[in-house]
C-alpha positions as CSV (number, residue, x, y, z in Angstrom):
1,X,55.3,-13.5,1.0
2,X,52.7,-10.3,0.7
3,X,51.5,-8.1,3.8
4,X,47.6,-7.3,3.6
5,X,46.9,-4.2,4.4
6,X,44.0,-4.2,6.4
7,X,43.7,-1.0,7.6
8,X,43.7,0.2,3.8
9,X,41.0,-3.1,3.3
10,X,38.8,-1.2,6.0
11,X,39.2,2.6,4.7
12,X,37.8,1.1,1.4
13,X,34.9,-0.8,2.9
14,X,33.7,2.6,5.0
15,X,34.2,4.7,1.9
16,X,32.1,2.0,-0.3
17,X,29.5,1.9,2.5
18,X,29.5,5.5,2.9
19,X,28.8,6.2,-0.9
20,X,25.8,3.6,-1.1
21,X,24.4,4.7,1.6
22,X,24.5,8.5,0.3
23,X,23.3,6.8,-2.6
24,X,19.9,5.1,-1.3
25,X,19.1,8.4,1.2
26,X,16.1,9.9,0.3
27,X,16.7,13.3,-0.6
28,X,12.5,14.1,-0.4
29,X,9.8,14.1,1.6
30,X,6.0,13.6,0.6
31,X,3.4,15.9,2.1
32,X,0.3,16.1,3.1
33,X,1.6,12.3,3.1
34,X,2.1,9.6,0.4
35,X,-1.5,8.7,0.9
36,X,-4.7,11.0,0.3
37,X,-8.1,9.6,1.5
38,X,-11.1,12.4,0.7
39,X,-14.2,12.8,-0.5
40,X,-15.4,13.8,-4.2
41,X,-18.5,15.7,-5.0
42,X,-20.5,15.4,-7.4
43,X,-19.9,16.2,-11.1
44,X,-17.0,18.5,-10.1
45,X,-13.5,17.9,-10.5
46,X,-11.6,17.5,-7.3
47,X,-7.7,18.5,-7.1
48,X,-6.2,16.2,-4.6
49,X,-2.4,16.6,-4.6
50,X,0.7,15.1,-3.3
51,X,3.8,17.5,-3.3
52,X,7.4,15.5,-3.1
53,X,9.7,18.2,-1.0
54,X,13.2,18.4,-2.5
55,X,14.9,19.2,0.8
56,X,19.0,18.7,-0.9
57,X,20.9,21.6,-2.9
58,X,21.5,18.9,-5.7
59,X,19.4,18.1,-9.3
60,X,17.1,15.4,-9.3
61,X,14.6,13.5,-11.6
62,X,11.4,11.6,-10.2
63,X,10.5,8.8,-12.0
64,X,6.5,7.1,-11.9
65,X,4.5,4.2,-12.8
66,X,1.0,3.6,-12.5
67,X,0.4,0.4,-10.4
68,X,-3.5,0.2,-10.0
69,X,-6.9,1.5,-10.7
70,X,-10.1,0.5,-9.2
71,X,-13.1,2.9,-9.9
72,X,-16.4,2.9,-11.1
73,X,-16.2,2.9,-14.5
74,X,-18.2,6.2,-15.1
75,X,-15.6,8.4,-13.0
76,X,-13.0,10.7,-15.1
77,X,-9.4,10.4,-13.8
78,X,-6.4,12.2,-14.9
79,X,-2.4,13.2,-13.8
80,X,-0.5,16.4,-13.8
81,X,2.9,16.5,-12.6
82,X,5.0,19.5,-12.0
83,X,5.6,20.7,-15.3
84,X,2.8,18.8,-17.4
85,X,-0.8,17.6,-17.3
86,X,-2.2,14.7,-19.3
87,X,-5.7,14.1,-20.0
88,X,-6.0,10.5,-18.7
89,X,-4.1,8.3,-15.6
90,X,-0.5,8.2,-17.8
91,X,1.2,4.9,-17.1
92,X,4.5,5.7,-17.1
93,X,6.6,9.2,-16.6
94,X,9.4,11.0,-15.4
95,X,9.4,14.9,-14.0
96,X,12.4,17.1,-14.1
97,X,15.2,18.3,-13.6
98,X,14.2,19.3,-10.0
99,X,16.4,22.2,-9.0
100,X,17.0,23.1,-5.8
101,X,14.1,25.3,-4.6
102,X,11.9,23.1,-6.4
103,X,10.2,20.3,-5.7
104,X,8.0,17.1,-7.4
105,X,4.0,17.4,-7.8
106,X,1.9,14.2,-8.1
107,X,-1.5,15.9,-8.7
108,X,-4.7,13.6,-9.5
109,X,-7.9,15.3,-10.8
110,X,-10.8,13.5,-10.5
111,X,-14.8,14.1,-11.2
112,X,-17.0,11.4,-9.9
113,X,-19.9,12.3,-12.5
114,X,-23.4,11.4,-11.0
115,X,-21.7,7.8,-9.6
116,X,-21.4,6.9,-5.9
117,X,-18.7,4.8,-5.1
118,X,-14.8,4.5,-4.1
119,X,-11.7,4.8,-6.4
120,X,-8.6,3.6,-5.5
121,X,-5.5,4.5,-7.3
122,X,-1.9,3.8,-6.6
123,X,1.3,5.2,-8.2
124,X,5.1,3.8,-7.5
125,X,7.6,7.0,-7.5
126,X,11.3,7.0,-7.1
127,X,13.8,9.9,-7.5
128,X,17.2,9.3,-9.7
129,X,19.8,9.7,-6.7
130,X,17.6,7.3,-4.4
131,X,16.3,4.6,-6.9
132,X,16.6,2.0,-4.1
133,X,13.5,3.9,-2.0
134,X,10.1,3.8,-3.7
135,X,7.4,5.4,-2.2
136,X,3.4,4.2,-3.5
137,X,1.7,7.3,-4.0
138,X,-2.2,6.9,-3.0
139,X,-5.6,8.5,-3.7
140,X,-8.5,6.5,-2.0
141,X,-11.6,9.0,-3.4
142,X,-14.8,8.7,-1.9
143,X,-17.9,9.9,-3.6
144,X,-21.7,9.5,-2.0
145,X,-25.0,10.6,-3.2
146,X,-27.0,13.0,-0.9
147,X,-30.1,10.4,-1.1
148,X,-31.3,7.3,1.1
149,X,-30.0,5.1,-1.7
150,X,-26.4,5.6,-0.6
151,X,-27.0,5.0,2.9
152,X,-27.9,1.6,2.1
153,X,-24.8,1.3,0.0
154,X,-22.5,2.8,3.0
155,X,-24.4,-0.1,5.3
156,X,-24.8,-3.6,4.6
157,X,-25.9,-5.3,7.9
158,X,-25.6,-9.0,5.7
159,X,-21.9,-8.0,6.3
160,X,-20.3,-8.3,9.9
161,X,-16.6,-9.2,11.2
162,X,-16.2,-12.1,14.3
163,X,-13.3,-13.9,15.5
164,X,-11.3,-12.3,12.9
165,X,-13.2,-13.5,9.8
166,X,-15.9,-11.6,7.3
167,X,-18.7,-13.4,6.6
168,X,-21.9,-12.3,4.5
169,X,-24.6,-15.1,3.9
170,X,-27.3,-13.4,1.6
171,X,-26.0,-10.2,-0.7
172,X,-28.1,-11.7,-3.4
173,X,-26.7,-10.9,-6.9
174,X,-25.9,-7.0,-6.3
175,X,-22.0,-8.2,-5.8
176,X,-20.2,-10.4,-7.4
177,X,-16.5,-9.7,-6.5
178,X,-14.7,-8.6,-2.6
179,X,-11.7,-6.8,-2.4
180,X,-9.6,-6.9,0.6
181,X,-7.1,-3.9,0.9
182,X,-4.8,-2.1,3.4
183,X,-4.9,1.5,4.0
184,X,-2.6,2.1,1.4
185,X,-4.8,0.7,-1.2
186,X,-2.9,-2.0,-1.9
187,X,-4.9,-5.4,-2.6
188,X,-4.5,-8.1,0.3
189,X,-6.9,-10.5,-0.7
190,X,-9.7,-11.1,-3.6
191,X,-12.3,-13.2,-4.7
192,X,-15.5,-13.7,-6.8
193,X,-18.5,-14.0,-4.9
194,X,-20.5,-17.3,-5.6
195,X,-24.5,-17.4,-4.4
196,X,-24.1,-13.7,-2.5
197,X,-21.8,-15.9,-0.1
198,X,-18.8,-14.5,1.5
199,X,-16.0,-15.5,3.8
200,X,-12.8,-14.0,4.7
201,X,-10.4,-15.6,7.0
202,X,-8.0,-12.6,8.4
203,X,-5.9,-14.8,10.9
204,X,-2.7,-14.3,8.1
205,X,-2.8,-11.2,8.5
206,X,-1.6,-8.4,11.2
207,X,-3.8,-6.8,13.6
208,X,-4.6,-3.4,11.3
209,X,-7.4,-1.4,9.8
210,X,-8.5,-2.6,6.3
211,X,-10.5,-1.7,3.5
212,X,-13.5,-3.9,2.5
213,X,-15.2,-3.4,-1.1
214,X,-17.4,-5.2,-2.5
215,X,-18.1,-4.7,-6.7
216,X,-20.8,-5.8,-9.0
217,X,-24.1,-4.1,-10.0
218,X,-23.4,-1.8,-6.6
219,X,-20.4,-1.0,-5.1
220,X,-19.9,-0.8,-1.8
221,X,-16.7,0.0,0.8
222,X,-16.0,0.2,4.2
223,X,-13.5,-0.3,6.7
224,X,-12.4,-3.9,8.7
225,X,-10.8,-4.0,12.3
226,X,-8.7,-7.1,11.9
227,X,-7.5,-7.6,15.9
């Protein structure tokens, strides 16, 4: 007959828990924050950074991915990361090693060119002793032209938000595509626009501020109360 030692049993199970929890802790911190929203000014290029704080005595290597871009197609984007700078949104990358003392830089440089609009671009980043906690890096860039034309982009009144739904019955053929997003950038909901017609139905989802764009021959954001 065999004796189970179950006090042995539960040491094991602690230490197991224990070591994947050390494992998954996040051993950084993203500041200003993992999401940037600013404005871009004309034909300059704007630095807008995102610094990952290596707050452990211990060696580390951040790993990235590009996940989406969505700008007008005239804007110039590109990444530098602590200890290189490409000359175009890299897809794919790693940074390090990160001593301790140093720290992570997700750095996007961006020049808008002579284009209003709104870029939105979203990284995933993960570092090698916490590959279990992702963060989304995010850049929402806004740039607007100092004329009367951009106030009419920045303000459609053929746009308007009741009982929880969008609606837009006459934007003509200036748009041809809405983009739903939350404040993270990523995209809820989309859809091609058929006879300037548009209808959203937010009841799915949770009471929140989102992000409304609308794409074509004009571009045009701006932000939804869904409550």
């Amino acid at each position: 007959m065999y004796c189970i030692n179950w006090r042995g049993v539960l040491l094991a199970l602690v230490v197991a828990t224990a070591t994947a929890g050390a494992a998954s802790a996040q051993s950084y911190y993203n500041t200003p924050n993992d999401t940037i929203t600013a404005d871009a000014a004309f034909d300059d290029v704007g630095v807008y950074n995102i610094i990952q704080r290596h707050t452990v005595a211990d060696t580390i290597y951040f790993y990235w991915r590009l996940q989406s871009v969505d700008m007008p197609a005239s804007w110039v984007a590109s990444l530098c990361v602590n200890s290189a700078c490409y000359d175009t949104l890299m897809t794919t990358g790693s940074m390090g090693p990160i001593v301790a003392g140093d720290d992570g830089l997700m750095s996007l440089h961006l020049n808008p060119g002579h284009e209003a609009g709104t870029g939105i671009i979203r990284y995933s980043l993960y570092a090698s002793n916490s590959i279990a906690v992702v963060d989304t890096p995010t850049w929402i860039i806004t740039a607007r032209e100092p004329n009367a034309l951009t106030i009419a982009k920045q303000s459609l009144s053929e746009v308007t938000v009741a009982d929880r739904t969008i609606r837009a019955e006459s934007l003509g053929s200036d748009y041809a595509m809405a983009t739903l997003y939350d404040l993270q950038g990523r995209i809820l909901y989309e859809t091609a626009l058929a006879d300037g017609k548009l209808r959203i139905d937010l009841t799915d989802y949770m009471p929140q501020l989102m992000l409304l764009r609308l794409s074509g021959k004009m571009r045009f954001i701006t932000r939804i109360l869904n409550y």
